[in-house]
C-alpha positions as CSV (number, residue, x, y, z in Angstrom):
1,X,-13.9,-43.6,37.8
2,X,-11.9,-44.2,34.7
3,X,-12.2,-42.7,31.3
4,X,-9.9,-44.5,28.9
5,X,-8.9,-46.0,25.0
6,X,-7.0,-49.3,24.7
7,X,-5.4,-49.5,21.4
8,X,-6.0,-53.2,20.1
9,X,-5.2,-52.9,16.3
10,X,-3.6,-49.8,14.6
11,X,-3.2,-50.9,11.1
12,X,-4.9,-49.9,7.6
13,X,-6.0,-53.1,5.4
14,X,-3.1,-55.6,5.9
15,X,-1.8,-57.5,9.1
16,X,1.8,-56.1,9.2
17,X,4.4,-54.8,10.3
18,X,3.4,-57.3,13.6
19,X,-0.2,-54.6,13.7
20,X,-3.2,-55.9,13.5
21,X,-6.5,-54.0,11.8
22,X,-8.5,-51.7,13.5
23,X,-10.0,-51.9,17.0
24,X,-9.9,-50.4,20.5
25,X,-11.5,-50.7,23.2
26,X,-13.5,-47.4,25.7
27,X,-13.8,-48.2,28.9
28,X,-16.1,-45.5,30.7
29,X,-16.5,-46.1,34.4
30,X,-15.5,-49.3,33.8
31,X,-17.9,-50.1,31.4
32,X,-16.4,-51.7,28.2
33,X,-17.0,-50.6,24.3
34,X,-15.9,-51.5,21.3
35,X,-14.4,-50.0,18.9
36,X,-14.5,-51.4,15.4
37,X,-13.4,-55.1,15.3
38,X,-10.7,-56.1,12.7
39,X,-9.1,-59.5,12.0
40,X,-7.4,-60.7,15.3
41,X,-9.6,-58.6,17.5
42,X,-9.9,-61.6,19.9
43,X,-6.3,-62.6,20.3
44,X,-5.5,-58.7,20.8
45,X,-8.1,-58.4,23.6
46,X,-6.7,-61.4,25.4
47,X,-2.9,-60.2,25.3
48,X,-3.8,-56.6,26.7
49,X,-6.0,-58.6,29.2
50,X,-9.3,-57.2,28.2
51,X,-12.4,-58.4,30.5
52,X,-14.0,-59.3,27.3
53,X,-17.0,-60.5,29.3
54,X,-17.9,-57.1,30.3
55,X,-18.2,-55.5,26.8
56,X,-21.7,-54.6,26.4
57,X,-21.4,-52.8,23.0
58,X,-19.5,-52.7,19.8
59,X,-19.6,-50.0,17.2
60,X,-18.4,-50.8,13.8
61,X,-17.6,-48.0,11.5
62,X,-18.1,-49.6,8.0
63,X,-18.1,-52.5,6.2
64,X,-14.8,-52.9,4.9
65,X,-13.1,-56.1,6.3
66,X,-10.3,-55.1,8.4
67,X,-12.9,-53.3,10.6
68,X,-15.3,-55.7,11.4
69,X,-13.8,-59.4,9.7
70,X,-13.1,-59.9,13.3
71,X,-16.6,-59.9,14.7
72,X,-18.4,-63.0,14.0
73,X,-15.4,-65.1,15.5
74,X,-16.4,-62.9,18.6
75,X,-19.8,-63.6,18.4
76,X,-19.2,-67.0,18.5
77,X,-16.6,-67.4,21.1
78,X,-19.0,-65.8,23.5
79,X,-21.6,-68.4,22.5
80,X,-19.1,-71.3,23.0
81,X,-18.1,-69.3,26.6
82,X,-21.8,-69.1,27.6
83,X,-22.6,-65.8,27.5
84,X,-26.1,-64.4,29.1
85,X,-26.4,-61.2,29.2
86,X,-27.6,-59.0,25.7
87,X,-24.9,-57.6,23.3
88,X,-26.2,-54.7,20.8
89,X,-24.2,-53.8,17.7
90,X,-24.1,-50.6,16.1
91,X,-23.0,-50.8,12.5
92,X,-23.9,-49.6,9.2
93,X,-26.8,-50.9,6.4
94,X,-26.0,-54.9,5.7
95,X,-23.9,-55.9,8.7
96,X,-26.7,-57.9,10.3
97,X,-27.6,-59.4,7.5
98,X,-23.5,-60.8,6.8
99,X,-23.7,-61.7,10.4
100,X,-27.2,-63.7,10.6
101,X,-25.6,-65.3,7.7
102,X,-23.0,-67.0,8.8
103,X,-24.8,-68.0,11.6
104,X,-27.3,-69.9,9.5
105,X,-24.7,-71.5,7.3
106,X,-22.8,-72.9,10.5
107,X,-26.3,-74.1,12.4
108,X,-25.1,-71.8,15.1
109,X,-27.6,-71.0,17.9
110,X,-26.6,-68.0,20.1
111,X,-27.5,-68.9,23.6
112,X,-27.7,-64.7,24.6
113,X,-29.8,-62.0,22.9
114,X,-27.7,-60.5,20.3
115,X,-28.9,-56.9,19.2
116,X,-28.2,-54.9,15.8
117,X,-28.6,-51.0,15.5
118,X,-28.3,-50.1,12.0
119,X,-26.6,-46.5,11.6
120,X,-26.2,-44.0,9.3
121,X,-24.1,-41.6,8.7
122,X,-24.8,-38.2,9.2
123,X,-23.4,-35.7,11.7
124,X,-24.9,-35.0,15.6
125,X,-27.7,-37.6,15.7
126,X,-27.8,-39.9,19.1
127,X,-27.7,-43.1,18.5
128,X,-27.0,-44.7,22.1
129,X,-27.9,-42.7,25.7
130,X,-27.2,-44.5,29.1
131,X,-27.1,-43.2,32.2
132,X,-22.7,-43.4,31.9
133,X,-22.1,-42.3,28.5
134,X,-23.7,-40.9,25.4
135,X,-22.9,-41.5,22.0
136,X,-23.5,-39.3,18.8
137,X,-22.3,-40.0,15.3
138,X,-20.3,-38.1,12.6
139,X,-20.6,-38.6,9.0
140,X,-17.1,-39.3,7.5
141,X,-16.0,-39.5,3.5
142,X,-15.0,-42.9,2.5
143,X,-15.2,-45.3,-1.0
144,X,-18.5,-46.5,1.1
145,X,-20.6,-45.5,3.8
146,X,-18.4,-44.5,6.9
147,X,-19.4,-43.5,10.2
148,X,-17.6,-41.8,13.1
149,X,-18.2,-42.1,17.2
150,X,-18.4,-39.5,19.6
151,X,-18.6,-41.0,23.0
152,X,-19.0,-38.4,25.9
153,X,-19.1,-39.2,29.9
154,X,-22.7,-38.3,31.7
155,X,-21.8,-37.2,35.2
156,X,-24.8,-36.4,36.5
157,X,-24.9,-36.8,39.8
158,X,-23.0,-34.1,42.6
159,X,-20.3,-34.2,44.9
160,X,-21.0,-35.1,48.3
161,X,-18.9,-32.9,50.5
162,X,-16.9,-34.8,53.0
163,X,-17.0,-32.2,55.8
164,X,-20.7,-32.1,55.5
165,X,-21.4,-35.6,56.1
166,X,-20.0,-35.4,59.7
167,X,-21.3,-31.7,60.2
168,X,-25.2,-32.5,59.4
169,X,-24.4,-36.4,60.4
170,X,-25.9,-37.4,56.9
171,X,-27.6,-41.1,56.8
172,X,-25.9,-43.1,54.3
173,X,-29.5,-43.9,52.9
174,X,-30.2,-40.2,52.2
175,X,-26.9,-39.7,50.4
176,X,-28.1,-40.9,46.8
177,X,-31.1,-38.5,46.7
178,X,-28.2,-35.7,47.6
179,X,-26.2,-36.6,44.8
180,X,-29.0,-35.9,42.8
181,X,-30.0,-32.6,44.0
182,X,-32.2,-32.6,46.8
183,X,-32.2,-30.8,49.8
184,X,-31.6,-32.3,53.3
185,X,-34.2,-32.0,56.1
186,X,-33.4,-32.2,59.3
187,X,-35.1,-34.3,62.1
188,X,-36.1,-30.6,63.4
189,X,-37.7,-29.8,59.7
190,X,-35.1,-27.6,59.5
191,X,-34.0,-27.3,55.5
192,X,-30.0,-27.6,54.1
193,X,-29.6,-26.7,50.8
194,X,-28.2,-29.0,49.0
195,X,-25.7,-26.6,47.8
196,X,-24.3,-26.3,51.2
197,X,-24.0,-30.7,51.2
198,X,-22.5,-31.2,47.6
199,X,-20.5,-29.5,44.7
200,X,-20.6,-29.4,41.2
201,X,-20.7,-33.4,39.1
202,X,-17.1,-34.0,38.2
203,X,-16.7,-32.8,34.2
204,X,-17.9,-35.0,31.0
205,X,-15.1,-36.6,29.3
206,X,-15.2,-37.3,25.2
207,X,-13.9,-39.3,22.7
208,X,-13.8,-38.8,19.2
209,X,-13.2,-41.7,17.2
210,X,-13.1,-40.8,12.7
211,X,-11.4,-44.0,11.1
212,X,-11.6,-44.1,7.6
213,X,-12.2,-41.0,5.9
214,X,-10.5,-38.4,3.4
215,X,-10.0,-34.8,4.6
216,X,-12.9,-33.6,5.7
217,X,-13.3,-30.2,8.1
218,X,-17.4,-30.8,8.1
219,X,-16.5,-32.8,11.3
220,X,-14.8,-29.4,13.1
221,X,-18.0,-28.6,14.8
222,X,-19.1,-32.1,16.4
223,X,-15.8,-33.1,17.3
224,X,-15.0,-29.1,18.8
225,X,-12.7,-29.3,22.7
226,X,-12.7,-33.1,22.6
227,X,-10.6,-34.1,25.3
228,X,-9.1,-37.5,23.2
229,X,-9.3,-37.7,19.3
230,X,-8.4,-40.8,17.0
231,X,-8.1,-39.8,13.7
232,X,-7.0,-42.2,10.7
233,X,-3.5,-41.0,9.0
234,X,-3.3,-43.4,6.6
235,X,0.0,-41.9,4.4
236,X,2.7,-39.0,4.9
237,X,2.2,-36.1,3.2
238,X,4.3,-37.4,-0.2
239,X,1.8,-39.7,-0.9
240,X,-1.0,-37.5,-1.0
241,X,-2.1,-38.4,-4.3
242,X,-2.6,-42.0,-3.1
243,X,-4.6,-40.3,0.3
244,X,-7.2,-38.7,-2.2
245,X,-7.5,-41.7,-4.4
246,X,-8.4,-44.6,-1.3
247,X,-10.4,-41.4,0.6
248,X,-7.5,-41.5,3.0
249,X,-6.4,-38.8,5.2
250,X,-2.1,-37.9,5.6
251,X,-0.6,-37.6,9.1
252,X,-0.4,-33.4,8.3
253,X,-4.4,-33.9,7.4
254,X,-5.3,-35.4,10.7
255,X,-3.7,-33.0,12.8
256,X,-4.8,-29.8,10.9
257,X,-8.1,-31.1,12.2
258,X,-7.2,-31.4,15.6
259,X,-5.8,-28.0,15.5
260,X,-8.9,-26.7,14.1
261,X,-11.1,-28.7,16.5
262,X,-9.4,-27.7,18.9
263,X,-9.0,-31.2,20.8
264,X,-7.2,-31.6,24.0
265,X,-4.9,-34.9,22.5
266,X,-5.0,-36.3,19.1
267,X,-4.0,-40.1,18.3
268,X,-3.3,-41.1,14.8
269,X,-3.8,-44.7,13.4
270,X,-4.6,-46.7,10.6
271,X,-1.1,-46.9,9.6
272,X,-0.4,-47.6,6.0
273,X,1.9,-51.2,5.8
274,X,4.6,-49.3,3.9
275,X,5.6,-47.8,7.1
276,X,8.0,-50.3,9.1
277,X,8.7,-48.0,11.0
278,X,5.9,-44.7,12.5
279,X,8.5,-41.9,12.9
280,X,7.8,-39.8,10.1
281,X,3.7,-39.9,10.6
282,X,4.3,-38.9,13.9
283,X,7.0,-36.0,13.7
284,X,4.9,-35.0,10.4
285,X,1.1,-34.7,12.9
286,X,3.4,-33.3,15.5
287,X,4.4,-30.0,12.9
288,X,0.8,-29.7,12.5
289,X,-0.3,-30.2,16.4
290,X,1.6,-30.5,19.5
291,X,0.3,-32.7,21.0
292,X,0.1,-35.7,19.3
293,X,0.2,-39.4,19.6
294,X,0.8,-43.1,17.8
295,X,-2.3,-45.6,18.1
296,X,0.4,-47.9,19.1
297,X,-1.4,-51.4,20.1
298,X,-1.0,-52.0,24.1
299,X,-1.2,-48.2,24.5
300,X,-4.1,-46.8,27.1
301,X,-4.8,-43.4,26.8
302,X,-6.4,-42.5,30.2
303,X,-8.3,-38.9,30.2
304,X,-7.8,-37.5,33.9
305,X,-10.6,-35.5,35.6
């Protein structure tokens, strides 16, 4: 089963350069996050094809508009589509309250059961535990409160092993309670272990996602071996006067993280709208760490088993 990141927006404040703000979307086993939900989050998700219908949560980092002045439209277009099942929201102190608000002051009555989980920012603390994916947050350093996402994969159950099915002549029925650990009995009472049936779960796939934040290397340890990072890099390293006075991070910061977490991919975003063109945020992350990426929108960065 899939573990990927759909780029939907990849721009800092401003609509430009034909990028939108902030968002993405995580699908894990084909079951849809997302990620932060700027201005035009809708019409992004439609383009790229999204099955908006099957997004069962959204995670907004902070409260600055173009990373959540997309979300009440959203709210409401599921309303008007007829929406049943539950949609929780995890966002910082006040969101709700912005949101319930402009329900109230356009009469609108939600037909499904819409959920708020107000986070705060601090480093390691579960916030979300299903039984696909986990999610823990990291405390980033921004003009106002600013929280990051790690998302990791839960593979708990085991491998069946194909040779063993026909070998022991495994009922399908009994195959579930194999996959989580049990042993096999025979119609004789005789015992297979259930290492001899199955192998190791497959291994847990992360995603780190730190938008808006100056440089900060507190984050090394929770974010340590991700296999995907997205880390904002805001401004080249000339403007890194400019970095320090929004709490912005420069392409060089961003990777110097990576390399110091020691992440598997990093993806930089949040592009600055004095850059027309990315070539010098990239080749400046690249000098930094290898093996770097643009957030470019329409871009799905799948993490392979």
């Amino acid at each position: 089963m899939g573990f990927s990141v759909t780029i939907l927006g990849s721009n800092s404040a401003l609509p430009s350069n034909g990028r939108h703000p902030t968002s993405q979307v995580l699908s894990v086993k084909d079951h849809l996050v997302l990620i932060d939900c700027g201005e035009g989050t809708q019409i992004q998700l439609a383009k790229y094809e999204i099955k908006v219908h099957k997004i069962e949560y959204i995670f907004i980092s902070h409260l600055h508009g173009d990373h959540f002045f997309g979300l009440i439209g959203l709210i409401t277009s599921y309303n008007l589509n007829q929406r049943q099942k539950p949609l929780t929201v995890f966002g910082p102190k006040g969101l709700q309250e912005i949101v319930y608000l402009q329900l109230h002051y356009s009469a609108t009555q939600l037909r499904y059961e819409l959920n708020f989980e107000e986070v705060v920012p601090e480093n390691g603390k579960v916030i979300l535990s299903n039984d696909h994916f986990e999610v823990t947050t990291v405390q980033l350093n921004h003009r106002i409160p600013c929280v990051g996402y790690i998302f990791k994969e839960k593979n708990l159950d085991r491998k069946i092993i194909k040779e063993a099915l026909n070998q022991y002549k495994i009922p399908v029925e009994v195959i579930p309670s194999l996959k989580k650990g049990s042993d096999l009995t025979m119609p004789d009472g005789t015992i297979v272990p259930n290492n001899i049936l199955t192998g190791n779960p497959l291994r847990e796939r992360s995603y780190a996602f730190c938008t808006d934040t100056s440089y900060l290397e507190s984050i090394v340890p929770y974010i340590k071996g991700v296999d995907l990072l997205y880390h904002e890099a805001t401004f080249t390293s000339d403007l890194q006067e400019r970095a320090n006075e929004t709490f912005h991070s420069t392409a060089k910061e961003a990777a110097t993280i990576a390399a110091k977490a020691a992440v598997a991919k990093l993806i930089v975003g949040h592009f600055s709208g004095r850059y027309r063109e990315l070539d010098m945020l990239l080749k400046e992350a690249k000098s930094q760490f290898s093996n770097t990426e643009l957030a470019l929108e329409g871009a799905c960065f799948e993490v392979m088993i």
